[in-house]
ModelCIF file with pLDDT and N, C-alpha, C, O atoms, coordinates in Angstrom:
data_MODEL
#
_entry.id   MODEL 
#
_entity.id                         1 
_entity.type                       polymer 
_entity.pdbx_number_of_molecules   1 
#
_entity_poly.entity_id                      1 
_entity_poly.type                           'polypeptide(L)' 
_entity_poly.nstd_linkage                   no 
_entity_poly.nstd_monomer                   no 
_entity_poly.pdbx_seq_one_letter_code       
;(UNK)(UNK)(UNK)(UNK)(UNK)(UNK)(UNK)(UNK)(UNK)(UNK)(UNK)(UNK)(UNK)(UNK)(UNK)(UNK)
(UNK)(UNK)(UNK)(UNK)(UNK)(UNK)(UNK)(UNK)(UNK)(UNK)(UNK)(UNK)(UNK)(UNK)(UNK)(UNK)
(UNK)(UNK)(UNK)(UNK)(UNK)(UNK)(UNK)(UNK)(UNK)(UNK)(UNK)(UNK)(UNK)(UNK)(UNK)(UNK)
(UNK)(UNK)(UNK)
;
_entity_poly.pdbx_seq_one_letter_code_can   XXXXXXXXXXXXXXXXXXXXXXXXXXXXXXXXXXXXXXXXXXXXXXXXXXX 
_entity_poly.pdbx_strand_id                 A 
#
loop_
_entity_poly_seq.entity_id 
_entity_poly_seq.num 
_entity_poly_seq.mon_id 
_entity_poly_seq.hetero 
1 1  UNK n 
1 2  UNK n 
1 3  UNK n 
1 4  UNK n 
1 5  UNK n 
1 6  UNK n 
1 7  UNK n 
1 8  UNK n 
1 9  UNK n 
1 10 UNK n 
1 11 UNK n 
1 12 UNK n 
1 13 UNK n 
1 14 UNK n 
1 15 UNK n 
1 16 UNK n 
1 17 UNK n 
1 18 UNK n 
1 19 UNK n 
1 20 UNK n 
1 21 UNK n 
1 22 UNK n 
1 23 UNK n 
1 24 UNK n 
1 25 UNK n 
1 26 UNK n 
1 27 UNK n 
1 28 UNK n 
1 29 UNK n 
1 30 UNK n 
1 31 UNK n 
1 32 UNK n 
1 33 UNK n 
1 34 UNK n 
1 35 UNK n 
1 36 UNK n 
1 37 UNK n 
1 38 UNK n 
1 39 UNK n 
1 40 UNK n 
1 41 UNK n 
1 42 UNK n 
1 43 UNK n 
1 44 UNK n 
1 45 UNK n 
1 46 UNK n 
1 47 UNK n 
1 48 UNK n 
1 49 UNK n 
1 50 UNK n 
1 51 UNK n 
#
_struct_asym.id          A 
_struct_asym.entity_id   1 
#
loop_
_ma_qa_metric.id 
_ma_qa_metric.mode 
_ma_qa_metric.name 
_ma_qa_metric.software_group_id 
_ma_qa_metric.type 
1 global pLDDT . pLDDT 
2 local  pLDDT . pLDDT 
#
_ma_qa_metric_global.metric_id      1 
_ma_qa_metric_global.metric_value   85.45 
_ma_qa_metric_global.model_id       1 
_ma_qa_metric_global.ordinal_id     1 
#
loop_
_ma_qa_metric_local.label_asym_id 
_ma_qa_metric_local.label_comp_id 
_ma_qa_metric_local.label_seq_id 
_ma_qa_metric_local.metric_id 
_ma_qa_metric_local.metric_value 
_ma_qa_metric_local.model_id 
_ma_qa_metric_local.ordinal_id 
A UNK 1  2 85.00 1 1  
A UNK 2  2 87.00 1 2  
A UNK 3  2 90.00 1 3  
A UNK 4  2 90.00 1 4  
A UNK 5  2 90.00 1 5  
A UNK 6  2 89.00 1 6  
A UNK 7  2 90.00 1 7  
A UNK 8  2 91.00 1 8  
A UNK 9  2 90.00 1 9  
A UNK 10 2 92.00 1 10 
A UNK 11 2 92.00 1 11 
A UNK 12 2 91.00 1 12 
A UNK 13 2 90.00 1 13 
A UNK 14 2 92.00 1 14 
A UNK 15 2 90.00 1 15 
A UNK 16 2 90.00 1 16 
A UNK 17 2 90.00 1 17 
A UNK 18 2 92.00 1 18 
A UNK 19 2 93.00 1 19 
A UNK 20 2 92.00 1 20 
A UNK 21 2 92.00 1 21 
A UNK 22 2 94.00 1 22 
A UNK 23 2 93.00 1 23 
A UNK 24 2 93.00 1 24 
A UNK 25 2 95.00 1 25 
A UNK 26 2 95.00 1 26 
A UNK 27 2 94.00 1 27 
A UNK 28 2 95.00 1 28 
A UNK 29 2 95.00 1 29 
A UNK 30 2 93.00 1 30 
A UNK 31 2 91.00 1 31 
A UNK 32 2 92.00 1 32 
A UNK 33 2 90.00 1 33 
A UNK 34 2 87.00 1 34 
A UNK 35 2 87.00 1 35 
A UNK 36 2 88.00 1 36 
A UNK 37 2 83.00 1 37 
A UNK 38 2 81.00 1 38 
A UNK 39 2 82.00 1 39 
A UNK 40 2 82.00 1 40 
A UNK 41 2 76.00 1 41 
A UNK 42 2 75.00 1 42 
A UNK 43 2 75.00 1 43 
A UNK 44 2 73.00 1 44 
A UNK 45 2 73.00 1 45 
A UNK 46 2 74.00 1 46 
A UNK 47 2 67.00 1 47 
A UNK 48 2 65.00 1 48 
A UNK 49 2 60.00 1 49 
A UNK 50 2 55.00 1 50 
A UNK 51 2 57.00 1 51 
#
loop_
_atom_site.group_PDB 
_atom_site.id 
_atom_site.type_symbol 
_atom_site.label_atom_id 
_atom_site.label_alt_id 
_atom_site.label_comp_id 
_atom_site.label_asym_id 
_atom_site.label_entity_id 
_atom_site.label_seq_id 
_atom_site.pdbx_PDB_ins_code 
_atom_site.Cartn_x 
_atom_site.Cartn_y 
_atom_site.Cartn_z 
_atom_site.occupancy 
_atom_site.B_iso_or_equiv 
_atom_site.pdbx_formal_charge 
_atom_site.auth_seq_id 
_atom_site.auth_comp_id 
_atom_site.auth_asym_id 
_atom_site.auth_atom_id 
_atom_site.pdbx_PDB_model_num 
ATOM 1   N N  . UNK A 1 1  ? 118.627 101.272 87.069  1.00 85.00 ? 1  UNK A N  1 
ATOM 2   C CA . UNK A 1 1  ? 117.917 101.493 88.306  1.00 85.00 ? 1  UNK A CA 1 
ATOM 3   C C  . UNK A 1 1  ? 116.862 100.403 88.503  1.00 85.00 ? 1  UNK A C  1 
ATOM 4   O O  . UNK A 1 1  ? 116.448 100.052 89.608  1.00 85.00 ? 1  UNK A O  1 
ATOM 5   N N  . UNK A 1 2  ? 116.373 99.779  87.044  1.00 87.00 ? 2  UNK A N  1 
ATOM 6   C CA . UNK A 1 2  ? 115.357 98.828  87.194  1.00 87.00 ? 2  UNK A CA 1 
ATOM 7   C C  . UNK A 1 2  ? 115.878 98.071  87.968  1.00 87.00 ? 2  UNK A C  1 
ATOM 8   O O  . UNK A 1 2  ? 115.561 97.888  89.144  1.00 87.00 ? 2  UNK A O  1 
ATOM 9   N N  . UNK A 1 3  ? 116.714 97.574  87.371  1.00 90.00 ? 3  UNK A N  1 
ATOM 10  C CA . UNK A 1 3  ? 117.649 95.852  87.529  1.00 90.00 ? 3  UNK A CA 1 
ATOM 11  C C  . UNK A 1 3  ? 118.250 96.129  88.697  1.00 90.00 ? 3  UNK A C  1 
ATOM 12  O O  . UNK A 1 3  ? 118.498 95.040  89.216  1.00 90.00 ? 3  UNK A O  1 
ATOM 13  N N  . UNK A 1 4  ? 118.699 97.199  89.544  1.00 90.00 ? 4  UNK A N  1 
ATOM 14  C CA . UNK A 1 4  ? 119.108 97.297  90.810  1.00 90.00 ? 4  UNK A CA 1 
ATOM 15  C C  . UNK A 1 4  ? 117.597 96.874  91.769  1.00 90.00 ? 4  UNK A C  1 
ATOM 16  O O  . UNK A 1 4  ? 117.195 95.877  92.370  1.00 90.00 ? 4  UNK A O  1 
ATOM 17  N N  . UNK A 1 5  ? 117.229 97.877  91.571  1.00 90.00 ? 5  UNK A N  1 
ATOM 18  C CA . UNK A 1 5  ? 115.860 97.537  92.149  1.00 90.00 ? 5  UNK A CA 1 
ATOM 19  C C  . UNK A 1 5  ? 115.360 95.917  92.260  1.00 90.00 ? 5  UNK A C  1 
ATOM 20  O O  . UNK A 1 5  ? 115.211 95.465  93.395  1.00 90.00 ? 5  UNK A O  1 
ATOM 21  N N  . UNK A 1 6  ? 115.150 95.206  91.311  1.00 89.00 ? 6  UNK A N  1 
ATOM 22  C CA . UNK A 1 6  ? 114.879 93.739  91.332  1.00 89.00 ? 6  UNK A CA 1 
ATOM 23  C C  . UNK A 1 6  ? 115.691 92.994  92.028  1.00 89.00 ? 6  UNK A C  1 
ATOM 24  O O  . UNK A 1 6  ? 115.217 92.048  92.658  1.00 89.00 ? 6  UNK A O  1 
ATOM 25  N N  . UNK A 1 7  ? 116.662 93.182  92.050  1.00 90.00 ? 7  UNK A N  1 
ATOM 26  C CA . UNK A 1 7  ? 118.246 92.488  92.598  1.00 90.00 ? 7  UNK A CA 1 
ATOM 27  C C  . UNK A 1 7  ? 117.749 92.808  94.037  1.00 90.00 ? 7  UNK A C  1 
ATOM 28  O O  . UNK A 1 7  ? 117.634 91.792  94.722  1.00 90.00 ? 7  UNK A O  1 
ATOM 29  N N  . UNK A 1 8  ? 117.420 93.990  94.675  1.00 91.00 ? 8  UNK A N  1 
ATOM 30  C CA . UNK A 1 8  ? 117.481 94.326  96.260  1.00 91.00 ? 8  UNK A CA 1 
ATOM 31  C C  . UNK A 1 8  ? 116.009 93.503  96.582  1.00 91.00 ? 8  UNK A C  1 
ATOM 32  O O  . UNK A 1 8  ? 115.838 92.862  97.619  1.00 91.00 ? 8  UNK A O  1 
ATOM 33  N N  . UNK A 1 9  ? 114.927 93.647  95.446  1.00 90.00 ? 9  UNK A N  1 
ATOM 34  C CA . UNK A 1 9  ? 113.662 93.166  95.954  1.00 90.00 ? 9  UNK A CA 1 
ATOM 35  C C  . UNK A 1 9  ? 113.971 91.235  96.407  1.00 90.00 ? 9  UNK A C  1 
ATOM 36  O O  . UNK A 1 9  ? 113.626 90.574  97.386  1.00 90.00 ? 9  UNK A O  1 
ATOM 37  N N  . UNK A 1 10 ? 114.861 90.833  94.991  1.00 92.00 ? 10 UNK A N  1 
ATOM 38  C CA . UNK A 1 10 ? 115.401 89.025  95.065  1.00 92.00 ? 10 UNK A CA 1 
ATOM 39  C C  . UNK A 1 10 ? 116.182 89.314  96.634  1.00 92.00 ? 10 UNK A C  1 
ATOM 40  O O  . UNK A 1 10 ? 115.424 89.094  97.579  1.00 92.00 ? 10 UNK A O  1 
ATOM 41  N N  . UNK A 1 11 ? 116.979 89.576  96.849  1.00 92.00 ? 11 UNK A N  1 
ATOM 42  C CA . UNK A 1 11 ? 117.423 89.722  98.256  1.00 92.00 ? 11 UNK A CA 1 
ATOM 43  C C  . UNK A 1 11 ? 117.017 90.281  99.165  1.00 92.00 ? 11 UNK A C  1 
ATOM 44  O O  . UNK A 1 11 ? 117.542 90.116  100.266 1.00 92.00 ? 11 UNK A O  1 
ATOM 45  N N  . UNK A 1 12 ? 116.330 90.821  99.049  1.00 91.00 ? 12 UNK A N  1 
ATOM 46  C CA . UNK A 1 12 ? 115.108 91.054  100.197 1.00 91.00 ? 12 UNK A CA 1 
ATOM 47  C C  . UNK A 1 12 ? 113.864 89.757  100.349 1.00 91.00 ? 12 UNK A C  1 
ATOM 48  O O  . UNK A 1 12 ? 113.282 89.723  101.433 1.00 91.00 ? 12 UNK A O  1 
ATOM 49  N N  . UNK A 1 13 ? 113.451 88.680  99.254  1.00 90.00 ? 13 UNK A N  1 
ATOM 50  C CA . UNK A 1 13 ? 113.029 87.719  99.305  1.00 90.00 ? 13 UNK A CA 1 
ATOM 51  C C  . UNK A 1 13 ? 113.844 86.658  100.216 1.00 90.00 ? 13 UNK A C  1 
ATOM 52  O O  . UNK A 1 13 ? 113.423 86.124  101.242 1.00 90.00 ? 13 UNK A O  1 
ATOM 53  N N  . UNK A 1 14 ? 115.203 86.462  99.560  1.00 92.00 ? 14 UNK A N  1 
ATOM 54  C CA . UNK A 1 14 ? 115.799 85.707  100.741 1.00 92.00 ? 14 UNK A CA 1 
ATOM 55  C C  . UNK A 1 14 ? 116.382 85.789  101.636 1.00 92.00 ? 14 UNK A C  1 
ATOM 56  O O  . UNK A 1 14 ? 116.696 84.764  102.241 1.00 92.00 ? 14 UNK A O  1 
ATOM 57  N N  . UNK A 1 15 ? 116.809 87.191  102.139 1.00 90.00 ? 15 UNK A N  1 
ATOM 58  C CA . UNK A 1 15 ? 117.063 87.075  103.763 1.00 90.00 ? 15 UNK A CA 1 
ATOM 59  C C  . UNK A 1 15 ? 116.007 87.660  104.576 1.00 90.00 ? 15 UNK A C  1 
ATOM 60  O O  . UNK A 1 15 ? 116.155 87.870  105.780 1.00 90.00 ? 15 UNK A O  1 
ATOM 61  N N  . UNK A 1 16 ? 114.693 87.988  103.780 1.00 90.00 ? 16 UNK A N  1 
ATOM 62  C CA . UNK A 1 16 ? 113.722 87.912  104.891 1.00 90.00 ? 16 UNK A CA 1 
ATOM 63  C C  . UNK A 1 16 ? 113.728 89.796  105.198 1.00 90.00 ? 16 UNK A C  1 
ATOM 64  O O  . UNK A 1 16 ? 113.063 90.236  106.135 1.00 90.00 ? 16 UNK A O  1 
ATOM 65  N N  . UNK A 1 17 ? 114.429 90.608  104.422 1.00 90.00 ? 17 UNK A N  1 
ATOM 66  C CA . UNK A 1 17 ? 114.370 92.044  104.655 1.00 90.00 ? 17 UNK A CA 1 
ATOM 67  C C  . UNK A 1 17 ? 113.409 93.005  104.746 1.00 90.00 ? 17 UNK A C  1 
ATOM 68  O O  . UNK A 1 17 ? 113.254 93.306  103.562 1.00 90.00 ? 17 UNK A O  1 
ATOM 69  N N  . UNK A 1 18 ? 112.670 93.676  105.374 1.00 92.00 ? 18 UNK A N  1 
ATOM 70  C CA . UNK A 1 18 ? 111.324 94.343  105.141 1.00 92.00 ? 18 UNK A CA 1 
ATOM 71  C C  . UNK A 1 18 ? 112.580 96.054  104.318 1.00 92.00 ? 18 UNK A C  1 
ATOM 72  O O  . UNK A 1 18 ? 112.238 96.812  103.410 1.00 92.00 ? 18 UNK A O  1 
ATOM 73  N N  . UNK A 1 19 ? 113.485 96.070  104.850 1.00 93.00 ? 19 UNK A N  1 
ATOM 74  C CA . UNK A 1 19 ? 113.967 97.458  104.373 1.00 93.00 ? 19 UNK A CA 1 
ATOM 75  C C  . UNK A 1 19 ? 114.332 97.252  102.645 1.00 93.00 ? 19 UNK A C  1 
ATOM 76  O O  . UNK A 1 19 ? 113.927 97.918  101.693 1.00 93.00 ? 19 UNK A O  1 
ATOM 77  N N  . UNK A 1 20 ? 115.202 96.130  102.673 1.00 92.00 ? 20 UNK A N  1 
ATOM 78  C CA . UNK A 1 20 ? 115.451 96.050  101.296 1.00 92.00 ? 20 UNK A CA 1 
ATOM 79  C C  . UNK A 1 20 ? 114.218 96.343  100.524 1.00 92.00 ? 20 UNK A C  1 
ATOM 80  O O  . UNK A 1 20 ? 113.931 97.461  100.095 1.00 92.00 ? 20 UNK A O  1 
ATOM 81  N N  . UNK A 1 21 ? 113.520 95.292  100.377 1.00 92.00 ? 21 UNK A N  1 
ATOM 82  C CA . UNK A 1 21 ? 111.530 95.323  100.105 1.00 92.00 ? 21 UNK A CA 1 
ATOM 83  C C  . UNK A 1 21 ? 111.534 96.072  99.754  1.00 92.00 ? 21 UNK A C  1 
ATOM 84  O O  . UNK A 1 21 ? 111.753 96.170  98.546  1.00 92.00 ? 21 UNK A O  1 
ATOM 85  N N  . UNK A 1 22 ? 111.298 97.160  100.524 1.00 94.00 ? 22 UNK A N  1 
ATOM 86  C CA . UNK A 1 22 ? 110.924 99.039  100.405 1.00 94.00 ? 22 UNK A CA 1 
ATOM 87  C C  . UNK A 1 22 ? 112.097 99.343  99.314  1.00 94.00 ? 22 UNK A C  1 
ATOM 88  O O  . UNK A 1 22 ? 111.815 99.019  98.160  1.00 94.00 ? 22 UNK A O  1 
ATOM 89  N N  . UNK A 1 23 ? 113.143 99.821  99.497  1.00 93.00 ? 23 UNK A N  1 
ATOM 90  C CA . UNK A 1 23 ? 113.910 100.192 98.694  1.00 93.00 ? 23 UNK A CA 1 
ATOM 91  C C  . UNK A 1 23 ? 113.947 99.724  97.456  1.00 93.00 ? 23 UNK A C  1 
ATOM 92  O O  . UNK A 1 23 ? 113.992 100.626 96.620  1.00 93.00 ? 23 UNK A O  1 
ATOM 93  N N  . UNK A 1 24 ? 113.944 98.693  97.044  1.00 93.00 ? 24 UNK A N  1 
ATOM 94  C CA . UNK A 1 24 ? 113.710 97.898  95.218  1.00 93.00 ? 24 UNK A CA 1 
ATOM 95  C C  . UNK A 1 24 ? 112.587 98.659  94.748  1.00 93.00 ? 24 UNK A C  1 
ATOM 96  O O  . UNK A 1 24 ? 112.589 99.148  93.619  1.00 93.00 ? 24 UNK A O  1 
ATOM 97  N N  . UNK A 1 25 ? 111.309 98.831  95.813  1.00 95.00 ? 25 UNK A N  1 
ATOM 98  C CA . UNK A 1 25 ? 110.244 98.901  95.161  1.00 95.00 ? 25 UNK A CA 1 
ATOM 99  C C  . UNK A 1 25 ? 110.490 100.447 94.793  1.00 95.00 ? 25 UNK A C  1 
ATOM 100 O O  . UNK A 1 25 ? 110.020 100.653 93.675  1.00 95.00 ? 25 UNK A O  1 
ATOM 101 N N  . UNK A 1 26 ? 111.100 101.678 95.381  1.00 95.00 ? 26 UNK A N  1 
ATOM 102 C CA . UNK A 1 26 ? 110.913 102.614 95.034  1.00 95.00 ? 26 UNK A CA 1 
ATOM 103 C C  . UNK A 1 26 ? 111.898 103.100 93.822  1.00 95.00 ? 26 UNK A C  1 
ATOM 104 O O  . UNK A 1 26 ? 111.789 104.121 93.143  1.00 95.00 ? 26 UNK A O  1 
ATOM 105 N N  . UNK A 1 27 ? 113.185 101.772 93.726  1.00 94.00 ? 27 UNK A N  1 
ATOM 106 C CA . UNK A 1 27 ? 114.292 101.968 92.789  1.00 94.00 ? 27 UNK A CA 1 
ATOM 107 C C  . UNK A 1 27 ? 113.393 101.647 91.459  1.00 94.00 ? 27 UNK A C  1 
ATOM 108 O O  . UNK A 1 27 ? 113.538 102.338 90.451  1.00 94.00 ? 27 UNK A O  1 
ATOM 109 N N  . UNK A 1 28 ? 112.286 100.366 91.510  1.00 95.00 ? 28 UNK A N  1 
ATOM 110 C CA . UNK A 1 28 ? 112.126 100.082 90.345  1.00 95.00 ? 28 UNK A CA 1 
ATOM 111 C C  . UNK A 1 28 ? 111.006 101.162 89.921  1.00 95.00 ? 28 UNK A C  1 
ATOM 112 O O  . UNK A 1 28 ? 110.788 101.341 88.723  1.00 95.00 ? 28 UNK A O  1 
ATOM 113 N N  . UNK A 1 29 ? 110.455 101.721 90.684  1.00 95.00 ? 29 UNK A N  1 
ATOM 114 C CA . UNK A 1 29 ? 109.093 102.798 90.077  1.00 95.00 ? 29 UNK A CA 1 
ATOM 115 C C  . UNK A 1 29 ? 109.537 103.723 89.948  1.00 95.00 ? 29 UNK A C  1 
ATOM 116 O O  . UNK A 1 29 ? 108.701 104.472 89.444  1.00 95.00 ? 29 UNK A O  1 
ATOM 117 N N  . UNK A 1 30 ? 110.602 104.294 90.133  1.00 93.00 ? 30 UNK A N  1 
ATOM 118 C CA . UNK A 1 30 ? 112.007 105.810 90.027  1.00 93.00 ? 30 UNK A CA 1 
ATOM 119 C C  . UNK A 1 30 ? 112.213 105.462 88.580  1.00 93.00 ? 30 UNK A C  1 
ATOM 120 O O  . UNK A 1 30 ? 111.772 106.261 87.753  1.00 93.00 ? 30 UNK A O  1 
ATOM 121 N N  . UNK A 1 31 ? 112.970 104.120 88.065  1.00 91.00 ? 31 UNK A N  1 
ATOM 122 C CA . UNK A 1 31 ? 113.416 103.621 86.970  1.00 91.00 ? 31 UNK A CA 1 
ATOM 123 C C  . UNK A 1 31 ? 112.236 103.391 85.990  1.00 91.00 ? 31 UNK A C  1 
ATOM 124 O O  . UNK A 1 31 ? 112.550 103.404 84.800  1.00 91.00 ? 31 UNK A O  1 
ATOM 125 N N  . UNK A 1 32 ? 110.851 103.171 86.309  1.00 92.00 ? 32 UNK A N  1 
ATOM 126 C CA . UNK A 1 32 ? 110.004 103.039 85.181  1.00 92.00 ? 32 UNK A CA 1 
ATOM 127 C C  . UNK A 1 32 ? 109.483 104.641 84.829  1.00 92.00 ? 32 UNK A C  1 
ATOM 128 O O  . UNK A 1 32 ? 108.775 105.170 83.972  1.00 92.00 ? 32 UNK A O  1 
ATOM 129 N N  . UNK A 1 33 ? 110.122 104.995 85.792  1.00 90.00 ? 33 UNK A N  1 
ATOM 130 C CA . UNK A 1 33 ? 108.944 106.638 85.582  1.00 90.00 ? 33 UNK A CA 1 
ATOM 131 C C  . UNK A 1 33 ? 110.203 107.377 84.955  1.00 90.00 ? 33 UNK A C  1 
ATOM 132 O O  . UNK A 1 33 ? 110.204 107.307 83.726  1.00 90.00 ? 33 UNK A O  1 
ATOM 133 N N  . UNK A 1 34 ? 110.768 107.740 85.244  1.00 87.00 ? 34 UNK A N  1 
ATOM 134 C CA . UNK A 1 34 ? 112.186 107.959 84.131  1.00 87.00 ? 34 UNK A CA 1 
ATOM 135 C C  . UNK A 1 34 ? 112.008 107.501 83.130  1.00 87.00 ? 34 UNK A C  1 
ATOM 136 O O  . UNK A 1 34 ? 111.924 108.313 82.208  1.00 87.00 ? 34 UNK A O  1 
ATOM 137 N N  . UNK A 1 35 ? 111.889 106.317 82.850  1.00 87.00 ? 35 UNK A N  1 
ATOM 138 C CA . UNK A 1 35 ? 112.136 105.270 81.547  1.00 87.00 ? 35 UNK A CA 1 
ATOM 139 C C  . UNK A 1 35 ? 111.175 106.053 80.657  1.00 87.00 ? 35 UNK A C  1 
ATOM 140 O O  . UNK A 1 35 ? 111.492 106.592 79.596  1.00 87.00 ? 35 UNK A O  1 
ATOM 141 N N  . UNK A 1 36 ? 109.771 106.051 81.304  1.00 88.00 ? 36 UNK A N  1 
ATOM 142 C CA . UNK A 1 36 ? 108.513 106.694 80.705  1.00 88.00 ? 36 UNK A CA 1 
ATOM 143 C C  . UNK A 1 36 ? 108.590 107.806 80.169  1.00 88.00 ? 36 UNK A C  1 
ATOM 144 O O  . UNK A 1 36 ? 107.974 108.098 79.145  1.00 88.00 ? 36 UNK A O  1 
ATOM 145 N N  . UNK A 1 37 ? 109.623 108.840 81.005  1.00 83.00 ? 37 UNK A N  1 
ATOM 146 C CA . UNK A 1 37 ? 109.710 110.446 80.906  1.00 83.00 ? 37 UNK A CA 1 
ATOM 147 C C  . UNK A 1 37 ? 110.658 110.377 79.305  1.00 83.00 ? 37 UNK A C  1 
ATOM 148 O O  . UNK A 1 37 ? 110.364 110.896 78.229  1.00 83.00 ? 37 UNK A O  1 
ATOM 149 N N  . UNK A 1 38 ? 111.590 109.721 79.593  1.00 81.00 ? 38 UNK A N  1 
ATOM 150 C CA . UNK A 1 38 ? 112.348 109.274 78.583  1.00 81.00 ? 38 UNK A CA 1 
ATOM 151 C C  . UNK A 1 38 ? 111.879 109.166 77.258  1.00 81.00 ? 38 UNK A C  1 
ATOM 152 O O  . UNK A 1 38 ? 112.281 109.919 76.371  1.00 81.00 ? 38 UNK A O  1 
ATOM 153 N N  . UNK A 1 39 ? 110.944 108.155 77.050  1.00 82.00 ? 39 UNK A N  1 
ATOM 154 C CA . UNK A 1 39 ? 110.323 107.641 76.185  1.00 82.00 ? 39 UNK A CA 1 
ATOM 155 C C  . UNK A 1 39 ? 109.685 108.322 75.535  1.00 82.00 ? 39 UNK A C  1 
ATOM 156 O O  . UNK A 1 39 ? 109.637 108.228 74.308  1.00 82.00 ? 39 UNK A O  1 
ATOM 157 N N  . UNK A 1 40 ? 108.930 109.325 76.357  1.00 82.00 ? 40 UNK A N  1 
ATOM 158 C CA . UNK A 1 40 ? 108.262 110.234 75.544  1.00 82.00 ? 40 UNK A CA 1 
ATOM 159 C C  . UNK A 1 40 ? 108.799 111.836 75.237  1.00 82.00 ? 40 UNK A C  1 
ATOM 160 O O  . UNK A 1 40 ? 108.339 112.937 74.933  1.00 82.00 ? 40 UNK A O  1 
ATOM 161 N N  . UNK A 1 41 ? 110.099 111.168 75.538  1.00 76.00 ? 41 UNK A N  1 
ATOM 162 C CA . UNK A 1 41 ? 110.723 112.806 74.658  1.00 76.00 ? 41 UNK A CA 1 
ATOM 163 C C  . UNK A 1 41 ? 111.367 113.762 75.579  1.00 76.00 ? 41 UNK A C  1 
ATOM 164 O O  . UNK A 1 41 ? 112.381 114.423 75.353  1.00 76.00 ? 41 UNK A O  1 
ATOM 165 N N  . UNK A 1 42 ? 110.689 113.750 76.582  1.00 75.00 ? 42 UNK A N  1 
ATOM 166 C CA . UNK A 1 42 ? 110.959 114.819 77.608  1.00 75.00 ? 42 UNK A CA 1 
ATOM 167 C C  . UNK A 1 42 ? 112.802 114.230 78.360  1.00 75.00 ? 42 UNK A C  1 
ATOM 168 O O  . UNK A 1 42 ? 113.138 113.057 78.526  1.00 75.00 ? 42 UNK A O  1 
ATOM 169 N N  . UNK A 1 43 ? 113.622 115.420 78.656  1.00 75.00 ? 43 UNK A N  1 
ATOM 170 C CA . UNK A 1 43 ? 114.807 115.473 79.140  1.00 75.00 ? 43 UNK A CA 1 
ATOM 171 C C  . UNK A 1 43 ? 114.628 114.812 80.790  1.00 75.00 ? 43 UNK A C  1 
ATOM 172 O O  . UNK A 1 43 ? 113.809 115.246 81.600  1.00 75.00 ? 43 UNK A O  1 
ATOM 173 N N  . UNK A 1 44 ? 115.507 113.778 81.029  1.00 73.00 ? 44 UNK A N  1 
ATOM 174 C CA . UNK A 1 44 ? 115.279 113.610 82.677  1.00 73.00 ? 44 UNK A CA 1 
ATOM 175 C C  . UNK A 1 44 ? 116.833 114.010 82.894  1.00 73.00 ? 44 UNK A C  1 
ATOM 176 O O  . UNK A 1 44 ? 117.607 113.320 82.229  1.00 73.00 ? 44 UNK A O  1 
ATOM 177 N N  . UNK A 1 45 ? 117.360 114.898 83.622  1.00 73.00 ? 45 UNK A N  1 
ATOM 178 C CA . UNK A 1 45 ? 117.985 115.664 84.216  1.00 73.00 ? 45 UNK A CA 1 
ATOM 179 C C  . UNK A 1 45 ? 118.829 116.134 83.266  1.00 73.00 ? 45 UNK A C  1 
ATOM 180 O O  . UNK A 1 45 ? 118.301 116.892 82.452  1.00 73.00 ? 45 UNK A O  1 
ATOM 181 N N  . UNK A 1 46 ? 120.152 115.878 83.108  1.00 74.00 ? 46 UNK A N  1 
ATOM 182 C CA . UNK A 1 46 ? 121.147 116.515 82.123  1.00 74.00 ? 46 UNK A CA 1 
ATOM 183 C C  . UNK A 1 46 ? 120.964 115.921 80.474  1.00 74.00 ? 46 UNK A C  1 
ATOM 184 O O  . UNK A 1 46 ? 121.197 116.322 79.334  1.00 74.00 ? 46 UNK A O  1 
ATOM 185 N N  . UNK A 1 47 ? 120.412 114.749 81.129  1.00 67.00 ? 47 UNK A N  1 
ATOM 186 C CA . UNK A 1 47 ? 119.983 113.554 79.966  1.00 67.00 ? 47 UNK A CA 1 
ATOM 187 C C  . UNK A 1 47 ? 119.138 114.295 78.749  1.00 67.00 ? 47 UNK A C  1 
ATOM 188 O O  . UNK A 1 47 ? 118.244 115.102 79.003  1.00 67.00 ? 47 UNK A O  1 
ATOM 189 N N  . UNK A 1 48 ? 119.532 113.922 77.357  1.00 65.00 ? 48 UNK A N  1 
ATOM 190 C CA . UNK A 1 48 ? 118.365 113.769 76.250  1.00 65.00 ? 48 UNK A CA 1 
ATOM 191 C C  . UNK A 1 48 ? 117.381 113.103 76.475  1.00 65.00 ? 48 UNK A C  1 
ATOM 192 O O  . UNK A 1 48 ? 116.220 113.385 76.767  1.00 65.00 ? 48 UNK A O  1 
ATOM 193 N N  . UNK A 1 49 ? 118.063 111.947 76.278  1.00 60.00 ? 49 UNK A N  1 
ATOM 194 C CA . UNK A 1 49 ? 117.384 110.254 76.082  1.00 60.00 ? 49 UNK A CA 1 
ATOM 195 C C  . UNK A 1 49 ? 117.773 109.441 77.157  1.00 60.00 ? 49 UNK A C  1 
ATOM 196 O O  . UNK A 1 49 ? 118.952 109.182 77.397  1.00 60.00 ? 49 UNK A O  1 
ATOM 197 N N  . UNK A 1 50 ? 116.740 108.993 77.868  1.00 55.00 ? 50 UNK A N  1 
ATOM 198 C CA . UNK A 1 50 ? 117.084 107.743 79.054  1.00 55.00 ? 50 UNK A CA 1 
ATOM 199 C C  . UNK A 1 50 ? 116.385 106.746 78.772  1.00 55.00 ? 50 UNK A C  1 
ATOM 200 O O  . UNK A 1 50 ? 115.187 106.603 78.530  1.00 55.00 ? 50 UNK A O  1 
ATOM 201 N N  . UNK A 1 51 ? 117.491 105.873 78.840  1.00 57.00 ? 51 UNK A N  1 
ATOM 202 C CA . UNK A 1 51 ? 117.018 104.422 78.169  1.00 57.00 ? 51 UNK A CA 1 
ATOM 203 C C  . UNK A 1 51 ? 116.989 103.727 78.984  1.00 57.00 ? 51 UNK A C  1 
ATOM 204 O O  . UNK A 1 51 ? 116.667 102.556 78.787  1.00 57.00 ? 51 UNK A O  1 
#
C-alpha cells in the first residue's frame, strides 16, 4: 500500500494531478498506520502480522 501510494504521488508529480496527490497521500498513511498496528502486535483485519 506504501509503494502504491508513492508510485500515484511520482505520477501525480508528473502529469500535474491534484487527485492522484490526494490519493498516494492517504494510501501511504493507511500503509504506515497498518504497518505500525502491525508492528506492535495488534491483528489488522484477518491478518496476524502485517508487514
Amino acid at each position: 500500500m506504501i509503494a502504491v501510494g508513492i508510485l500515484l504521488m511520482l505520477g501525480a508529480w508528473l502529469f500535474e494531478s491534484a487527485i492522484l496527490w490526494a490519493i498516494g497521500i492517504v494510501l501511504v498513511l493507511a500503509g504506515l498506520a497498518t504497518m505500525a498496528l502491525g508492528r506492535m502486535g495488534r491483528p489488522v483485519g484477518p491478518r496476524v502480522h502485517y508487514y
